[in-house]
C-alpha positions as CSV (number, residue, x, y, z in Angstrom):
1,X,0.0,0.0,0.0
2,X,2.4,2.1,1.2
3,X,4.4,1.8,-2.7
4,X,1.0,2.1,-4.3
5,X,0.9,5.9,-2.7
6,X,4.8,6.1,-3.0
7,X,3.7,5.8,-7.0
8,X,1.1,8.0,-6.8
9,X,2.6,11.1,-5.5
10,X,6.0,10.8,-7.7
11,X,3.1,10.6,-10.5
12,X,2.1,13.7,-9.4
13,X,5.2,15.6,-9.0
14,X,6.0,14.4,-12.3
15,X,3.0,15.8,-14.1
16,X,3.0,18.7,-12.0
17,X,6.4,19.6,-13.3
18,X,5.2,18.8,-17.1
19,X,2.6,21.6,-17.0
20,X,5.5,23.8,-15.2
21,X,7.1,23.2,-18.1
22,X,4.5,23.7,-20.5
23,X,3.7,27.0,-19.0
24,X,6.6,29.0,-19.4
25,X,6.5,31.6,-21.7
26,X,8.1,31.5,-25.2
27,X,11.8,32.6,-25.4
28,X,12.5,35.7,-26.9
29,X,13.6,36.6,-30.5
30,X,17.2,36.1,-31.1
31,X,18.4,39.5,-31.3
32,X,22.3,38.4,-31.9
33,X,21.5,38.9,-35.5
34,X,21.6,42.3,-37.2
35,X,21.3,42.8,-40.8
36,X,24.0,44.7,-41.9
37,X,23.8,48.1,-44.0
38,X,25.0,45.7,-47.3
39,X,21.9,43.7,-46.6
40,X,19.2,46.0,-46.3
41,X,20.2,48.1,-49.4
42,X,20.1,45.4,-51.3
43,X,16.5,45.1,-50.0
44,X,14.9,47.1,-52.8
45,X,11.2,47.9,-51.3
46,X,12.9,48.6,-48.1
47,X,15.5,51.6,-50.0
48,X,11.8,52.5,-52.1
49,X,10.0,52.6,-48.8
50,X,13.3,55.0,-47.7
51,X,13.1,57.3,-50.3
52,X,9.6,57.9,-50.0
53,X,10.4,58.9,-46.8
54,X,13.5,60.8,-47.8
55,X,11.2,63.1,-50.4
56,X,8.3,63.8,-48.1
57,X,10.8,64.6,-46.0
58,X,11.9,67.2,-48.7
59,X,8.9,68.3,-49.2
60,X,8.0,69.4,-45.4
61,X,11.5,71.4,-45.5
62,X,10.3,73.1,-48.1
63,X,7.4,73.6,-46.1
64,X,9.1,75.0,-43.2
65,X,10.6,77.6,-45.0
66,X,7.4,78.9,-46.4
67,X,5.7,78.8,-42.9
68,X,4.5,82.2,-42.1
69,X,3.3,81.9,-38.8
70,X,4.2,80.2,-35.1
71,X,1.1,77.6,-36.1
72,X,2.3,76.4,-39.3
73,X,5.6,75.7,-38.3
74,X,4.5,73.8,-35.0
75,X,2.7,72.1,-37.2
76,X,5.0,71.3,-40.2
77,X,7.4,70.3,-37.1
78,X,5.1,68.0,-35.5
79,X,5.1,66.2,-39.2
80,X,8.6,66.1,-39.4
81,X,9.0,64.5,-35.9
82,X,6.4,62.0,-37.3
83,X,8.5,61.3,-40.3
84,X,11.3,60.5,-38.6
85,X,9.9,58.6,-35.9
86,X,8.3,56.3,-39.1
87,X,11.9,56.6,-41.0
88,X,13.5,55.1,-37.4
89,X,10.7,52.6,-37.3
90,X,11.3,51.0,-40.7
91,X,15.3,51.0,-40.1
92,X,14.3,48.8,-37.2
93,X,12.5,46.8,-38.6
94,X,14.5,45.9,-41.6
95,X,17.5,45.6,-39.2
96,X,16.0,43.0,-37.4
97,X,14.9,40.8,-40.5
């Protein structure tokens, strides 16, 4: 009897420790990997998606320079800010593909 409840509670433990196991979370993305500068040039949607970004940046200089008032140029700033924030979000991106 007393290896019948010996068994029993090892049993236990045992399938206790498979749902431990089954439970833990999933391990985080391999970041040890960058692609290199070569390797994202010769990505050529990501330099398309760059440029694009590059000439609307253009365009908002352009913009800032024929701002009149405090308004306008807060808010040709704000989308500058915006553009680069987008421009730094598609770097990482690509850099982590």
């Amino acid at each position: 009897m007393k290896r019948v409840v010996i068994l029993l509670a090892m049993l236990a433990a045992m399938a206790g420790c498979k749902k431990k196991e089954a439970e833990q979370p999933e391990k985080p993305v391999d970041m040890s990997h960058v692609a290199s500068v070569e390797e994202r040039m010769a990505d050529k949607e990501y330099v398309k998606e760059l440029d694009a970004q590059r000439d609307q940046q253009k365009k908002l200089v352009r913009l800032m320079g024929q701002a009149t008032n405090d308004a306008d140029r807060a808010a040709v700033a704000e989308a500058l800010e915006k553009n680069r924030q987008e421009t730094m979000r598609l770097i990482r991106e690509r850099m982590r593909k």
